[in-house]
C-alpha positions as CSV (number, residue, x, y, z in Angstrom):
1,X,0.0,0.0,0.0
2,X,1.7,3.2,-1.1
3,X,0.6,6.1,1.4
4,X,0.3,10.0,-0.1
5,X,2.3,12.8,1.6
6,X,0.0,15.7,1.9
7,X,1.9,18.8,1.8
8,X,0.8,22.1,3.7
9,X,3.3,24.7,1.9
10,X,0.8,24.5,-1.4
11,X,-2.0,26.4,-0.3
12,X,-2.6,29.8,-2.1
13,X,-2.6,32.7,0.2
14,X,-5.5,34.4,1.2
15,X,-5.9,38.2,-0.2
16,X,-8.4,40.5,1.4
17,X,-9.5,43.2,-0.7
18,X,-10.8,46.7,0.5
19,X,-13.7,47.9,-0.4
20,X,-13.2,51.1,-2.1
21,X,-14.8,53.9,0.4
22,X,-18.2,55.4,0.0
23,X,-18.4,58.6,-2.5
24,X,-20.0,61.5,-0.8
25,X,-22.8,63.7,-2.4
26,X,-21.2,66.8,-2.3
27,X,-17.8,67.9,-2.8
28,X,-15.8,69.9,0.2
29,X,-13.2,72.3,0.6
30,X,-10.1,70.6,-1.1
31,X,-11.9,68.3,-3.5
32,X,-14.0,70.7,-5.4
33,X,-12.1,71.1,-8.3
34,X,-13.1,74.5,-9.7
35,X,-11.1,77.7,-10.0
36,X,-13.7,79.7,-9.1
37,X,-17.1,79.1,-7.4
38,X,-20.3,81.0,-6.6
39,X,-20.2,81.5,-2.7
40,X,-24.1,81.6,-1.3
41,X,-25.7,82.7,1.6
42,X,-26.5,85.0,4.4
43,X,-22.8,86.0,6.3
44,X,-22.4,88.8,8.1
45,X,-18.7,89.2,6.3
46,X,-19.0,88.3,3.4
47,X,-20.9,89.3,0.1
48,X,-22.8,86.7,-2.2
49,X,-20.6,87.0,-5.1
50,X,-17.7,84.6,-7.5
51,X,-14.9,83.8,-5.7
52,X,-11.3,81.9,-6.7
53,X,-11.3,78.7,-4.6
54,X,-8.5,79.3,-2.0
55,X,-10.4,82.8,-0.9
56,X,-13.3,80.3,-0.9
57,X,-11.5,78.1,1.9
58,X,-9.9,80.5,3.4
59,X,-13.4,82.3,4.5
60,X,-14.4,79.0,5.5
61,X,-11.2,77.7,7.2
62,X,-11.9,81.6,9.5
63,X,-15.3,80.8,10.7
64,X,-14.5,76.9,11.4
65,X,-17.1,75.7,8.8
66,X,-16.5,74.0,5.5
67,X,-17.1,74.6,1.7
68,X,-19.9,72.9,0.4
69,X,-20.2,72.4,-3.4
70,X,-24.5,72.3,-3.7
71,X,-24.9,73.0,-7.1
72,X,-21.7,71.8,-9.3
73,X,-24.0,71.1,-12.7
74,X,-23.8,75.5,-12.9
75,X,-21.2,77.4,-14.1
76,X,-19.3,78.4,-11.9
77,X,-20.2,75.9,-9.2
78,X,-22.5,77.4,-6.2
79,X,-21.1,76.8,-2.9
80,X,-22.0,77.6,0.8
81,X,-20.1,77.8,3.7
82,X,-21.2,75.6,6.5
83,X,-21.2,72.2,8.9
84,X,-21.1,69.5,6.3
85,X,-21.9,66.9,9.4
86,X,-25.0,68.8,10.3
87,X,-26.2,69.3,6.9
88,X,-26.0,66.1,6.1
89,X,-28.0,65.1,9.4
90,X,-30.7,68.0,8.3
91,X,-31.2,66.2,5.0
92,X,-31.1,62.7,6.3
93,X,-34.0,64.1,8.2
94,X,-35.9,65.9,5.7
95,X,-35.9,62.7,3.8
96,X,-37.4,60.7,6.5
97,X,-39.9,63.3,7.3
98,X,-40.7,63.3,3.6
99,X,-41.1,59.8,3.6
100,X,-43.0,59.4,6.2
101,X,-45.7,62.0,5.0
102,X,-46.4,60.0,1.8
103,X,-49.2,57.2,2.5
104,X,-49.6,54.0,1.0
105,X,-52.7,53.1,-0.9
106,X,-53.1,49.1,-0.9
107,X,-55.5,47.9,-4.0
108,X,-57.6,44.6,-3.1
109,X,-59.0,42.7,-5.2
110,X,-62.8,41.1,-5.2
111,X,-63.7,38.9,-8.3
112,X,-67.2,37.2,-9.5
113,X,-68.6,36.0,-12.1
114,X,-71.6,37.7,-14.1
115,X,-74.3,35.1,-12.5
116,X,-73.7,36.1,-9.1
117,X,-76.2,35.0,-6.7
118,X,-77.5,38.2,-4.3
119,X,-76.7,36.3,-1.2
120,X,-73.2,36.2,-2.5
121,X,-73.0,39.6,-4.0
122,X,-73.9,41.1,-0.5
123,X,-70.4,39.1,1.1
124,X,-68.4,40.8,-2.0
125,X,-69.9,44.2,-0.8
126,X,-69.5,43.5,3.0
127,X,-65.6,43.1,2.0
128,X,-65.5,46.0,-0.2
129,X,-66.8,47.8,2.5
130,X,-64.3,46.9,4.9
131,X,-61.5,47.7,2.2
132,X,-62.7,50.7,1.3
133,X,-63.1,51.9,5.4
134,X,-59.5,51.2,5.7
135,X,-58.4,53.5,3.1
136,X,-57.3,50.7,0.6
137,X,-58.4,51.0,-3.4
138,X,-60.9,48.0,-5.0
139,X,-60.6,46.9,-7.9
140,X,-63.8,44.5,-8.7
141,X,-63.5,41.9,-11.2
142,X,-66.3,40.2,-13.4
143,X,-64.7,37.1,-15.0
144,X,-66.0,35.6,-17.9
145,X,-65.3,31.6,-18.0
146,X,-66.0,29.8,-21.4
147,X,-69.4,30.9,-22.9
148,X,-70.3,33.3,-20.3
149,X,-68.5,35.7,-22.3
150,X,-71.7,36.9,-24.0
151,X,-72.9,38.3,-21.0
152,X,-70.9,41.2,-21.0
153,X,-73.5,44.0,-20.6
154,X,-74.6,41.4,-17.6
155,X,-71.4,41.6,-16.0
156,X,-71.4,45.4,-16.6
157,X,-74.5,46.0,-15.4
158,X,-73.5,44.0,-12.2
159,X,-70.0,46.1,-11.6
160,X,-72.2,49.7,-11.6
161,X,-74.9,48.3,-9.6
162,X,-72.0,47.0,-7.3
163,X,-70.9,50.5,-7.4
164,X,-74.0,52.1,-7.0
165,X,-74.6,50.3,-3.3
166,X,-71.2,50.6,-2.2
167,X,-71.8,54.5,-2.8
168,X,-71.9,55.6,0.7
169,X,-68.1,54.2,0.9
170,X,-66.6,54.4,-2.4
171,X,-66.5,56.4,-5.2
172,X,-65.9,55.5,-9.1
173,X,-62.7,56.0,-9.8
174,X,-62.4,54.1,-12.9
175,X,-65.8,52.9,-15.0
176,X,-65.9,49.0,-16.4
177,X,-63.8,48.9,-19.0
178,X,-63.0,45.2,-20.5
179,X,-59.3,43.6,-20.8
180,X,-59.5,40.3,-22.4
181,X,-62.0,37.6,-20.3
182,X,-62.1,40.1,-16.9
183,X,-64.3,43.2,-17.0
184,X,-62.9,45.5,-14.1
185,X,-64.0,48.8,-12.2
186,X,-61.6,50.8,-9.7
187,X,-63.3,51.9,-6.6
188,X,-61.0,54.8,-4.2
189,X,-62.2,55.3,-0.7
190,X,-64.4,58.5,-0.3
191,X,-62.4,61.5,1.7
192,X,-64.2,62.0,4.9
């Protein structure tokens, strides 16, 4: 029986690579690569007005602030002179305040066919209902399996009568319209 030597020096080294470091929005003081710039804002010492870039820094470097690059798409680039860690923070929260005023509008969906029974009808109404008291869109479906698709002004006539006693909810916000075998309707939740 011949035994097999296992050597340890043949094992490939392990390289870490860094990951390259995160690119800021805005450019500051050194890195703004403009001879001159547009210096903005309300100082007590200084006028709103094109500047070369090292007077630039320099009125920045005096009152302890940085250079701020906002708009660099303009000719010459507008700058202010501020706290780059604040005003990042102050945007951070503006986006989150932004974010949190926009509201979400969930669409449910209730499907039947165009020979609905009323017993049944009434359930699809019930949950509409509940739907439409949360705040959340409808969209109600009439579905037209094999033949039935020549009851279309049926399955019309059941979406607007649908609408019509889910009124006190609901509103219209789309009439039937007809998209291949399904005959749909948007209902939107009525402002209160």
């Amino acid at each position: 029986m011949i035994k097999k030597k296992f050597s340890r020096g043949n094992k490939k080294k392990r390289t870490f690579r860094t990951l390259p470091q995160r690119k800021s929005e805005h450019r500051i003081n050194e890195n703004i690569d403009s001879k001159k710039v547009r210096l903005v804002g309300n100082y007590s010492s200084i006028e709103n007005g094109i500047y070369s870039i090292q007077e630039a820094i320099q009125f920045s470097k005096e009152k302890g602030l940085d250079l701020v690059e906002i708009n660099p798409k303009l000719h010459p680039p507008v700058c202010k002179i501020l706290d780059y860690k604040k005003f990042l923070y102050e945007q951070k929260k503006r986006k989150k305040q932004f974010k949190s005023k926009q509201i979400k509008v969930n669409t449910k969906e209730i499907r039947f066919g165009p020979q609905i029974g009323d017993h049944d009808g009434k359930v699809k109404i019930k949950s509409a209902e509940k739907f439409l008291m949360r705040g959340d869109k409808v969209k109600v479906f009439v579905f037209f399996k094999g033949r039935s698709i020549v009851y279309k002004n049926q399955g019309k006539i059941k979406l607007l009568k649908f609408a019509e006693q889910i009124g006190e909810y609901g509103k219209v916000e789309q009439m039937p319209v007809m998209e291949g075998k399904r005959m749909y309707m948007i209902l939107a939740p009525k402002k209160i």
